[in-house]
C-alpha positions in Angstrom: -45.9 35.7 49.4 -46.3 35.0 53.0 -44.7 37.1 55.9 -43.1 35.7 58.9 -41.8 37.9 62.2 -39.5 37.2 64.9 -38.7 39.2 68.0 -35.5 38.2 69.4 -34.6 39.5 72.9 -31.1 39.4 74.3 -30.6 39.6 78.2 -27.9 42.3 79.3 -24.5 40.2 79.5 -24.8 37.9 76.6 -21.6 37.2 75.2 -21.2 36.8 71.2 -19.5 33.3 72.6 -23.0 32.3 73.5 -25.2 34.1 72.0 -29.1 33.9 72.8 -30.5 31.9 70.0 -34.2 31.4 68.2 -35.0 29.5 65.3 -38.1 30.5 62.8 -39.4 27.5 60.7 -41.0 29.5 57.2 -42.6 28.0 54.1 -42.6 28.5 50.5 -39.8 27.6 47.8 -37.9 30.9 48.3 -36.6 33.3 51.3 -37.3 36.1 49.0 -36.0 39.1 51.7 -35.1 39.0 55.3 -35.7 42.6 56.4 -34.6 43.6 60.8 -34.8 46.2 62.5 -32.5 47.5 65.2 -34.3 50.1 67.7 -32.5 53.5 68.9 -30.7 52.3 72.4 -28.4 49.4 70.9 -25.4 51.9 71.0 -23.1 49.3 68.9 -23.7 47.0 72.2 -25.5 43.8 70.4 -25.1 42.0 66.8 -27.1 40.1 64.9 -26.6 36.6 63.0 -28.8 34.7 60.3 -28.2 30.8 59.9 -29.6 27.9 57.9 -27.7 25.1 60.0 -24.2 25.6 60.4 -23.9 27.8 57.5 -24.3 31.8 58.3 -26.3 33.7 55.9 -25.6 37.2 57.1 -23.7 39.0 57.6 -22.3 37.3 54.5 -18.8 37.9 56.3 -18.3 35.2 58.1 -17.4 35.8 61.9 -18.8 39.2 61.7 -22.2 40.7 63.2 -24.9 43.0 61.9 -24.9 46.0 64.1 -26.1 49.0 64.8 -28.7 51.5 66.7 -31.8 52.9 65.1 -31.5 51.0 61.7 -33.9 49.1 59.1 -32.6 47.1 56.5 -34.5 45.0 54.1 -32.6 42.5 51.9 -33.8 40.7 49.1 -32.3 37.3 48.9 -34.1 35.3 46.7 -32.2 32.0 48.8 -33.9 28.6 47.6 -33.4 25.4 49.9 -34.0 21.9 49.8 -37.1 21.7 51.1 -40.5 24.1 51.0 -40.3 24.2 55.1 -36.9 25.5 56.2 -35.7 26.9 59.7 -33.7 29.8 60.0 -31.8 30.0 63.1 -30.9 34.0 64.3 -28.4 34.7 67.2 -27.4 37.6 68.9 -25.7 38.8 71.5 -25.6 42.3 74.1 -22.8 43.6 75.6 -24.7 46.1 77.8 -24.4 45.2 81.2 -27.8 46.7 82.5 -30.6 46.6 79.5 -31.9 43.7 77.5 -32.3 44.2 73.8 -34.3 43.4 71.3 -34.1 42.6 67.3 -37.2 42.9 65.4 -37.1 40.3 62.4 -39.1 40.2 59.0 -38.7 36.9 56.7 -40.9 36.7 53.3 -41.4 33.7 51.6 -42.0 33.0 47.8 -42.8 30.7 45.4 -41.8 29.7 42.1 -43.9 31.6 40.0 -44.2 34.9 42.4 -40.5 34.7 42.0 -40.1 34.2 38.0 -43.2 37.2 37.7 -41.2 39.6 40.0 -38.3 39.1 38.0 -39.9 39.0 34.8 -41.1 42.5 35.9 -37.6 43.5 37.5 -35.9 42.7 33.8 -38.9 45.2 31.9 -38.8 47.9 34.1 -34.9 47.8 34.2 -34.3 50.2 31.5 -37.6 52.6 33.0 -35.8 52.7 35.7 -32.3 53.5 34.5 -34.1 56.0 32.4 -35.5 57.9 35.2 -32.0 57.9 37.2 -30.4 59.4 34.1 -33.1 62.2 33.6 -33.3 63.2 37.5 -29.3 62.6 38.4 -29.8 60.0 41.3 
């Protein structure tokens, strides 16, 4: 699995009509989990978007933004494309009219087989795991 990072800062006054943009070419056969994280100070002010072209990833409702303030979120996605190179294009914007903002971006990459073993080893430890939730109540 390789790692990728991406720090994307948005000026103060950036309007989610035109958004600051950067795009993050990655490798492998899968995006296996796109993971951001939002710093304290955001205040609901900025968003967040994750495209492959035209076509937004996430939030998966379209026309909506990932916000927030003092939140980490790590998604597996598991999303396969045409190609082993693939650019992923991130926008954002910031309503705060005196601080820039910034969005701090994880994106891991898989291949084939580190994909099939994870979820080979997902599928075994399934019924550990429901096991353990039942035993302690979670």
């Amino acid at each position: 699995m390789d790692e990728y990072f991406l720090r994307l800062t948005v000026p103060a006054n950036t309007p989610s009509s035109s958004p600051a943009s950067s795009r993050l070419e990655v490798e492998g056969d899968y995006v296996y989990e796109i993971a951001y994280f939002i710093p304290p100070g955001h205040a609901g002010l900025t968003g967040l978007r994750v495209y492959y072209g035209d076509l937004q990833l996430l939030p998966r409702n379209v026309d909506e933004w990932i916000r927030g303030d003092g939140i980490y979120r790590s998604i597996t996605t598991r999303w396969r494309f045409g190609s082993r190179r693939t650019t992923l294009t991130f926008k954002a914007f910031n309503d705060d009219d005196t601080y820039e903002h910034s969005f701090y971006i994880y994106v891991v990459t898989a291949s084939v087989d580190e994909v099939l073993s994870t979820a080979r080893l997902e599928k075994v430890f399934a019924p550990v795991a429901r096991f353990l939730k039942r035993m302690v109540g979670v």
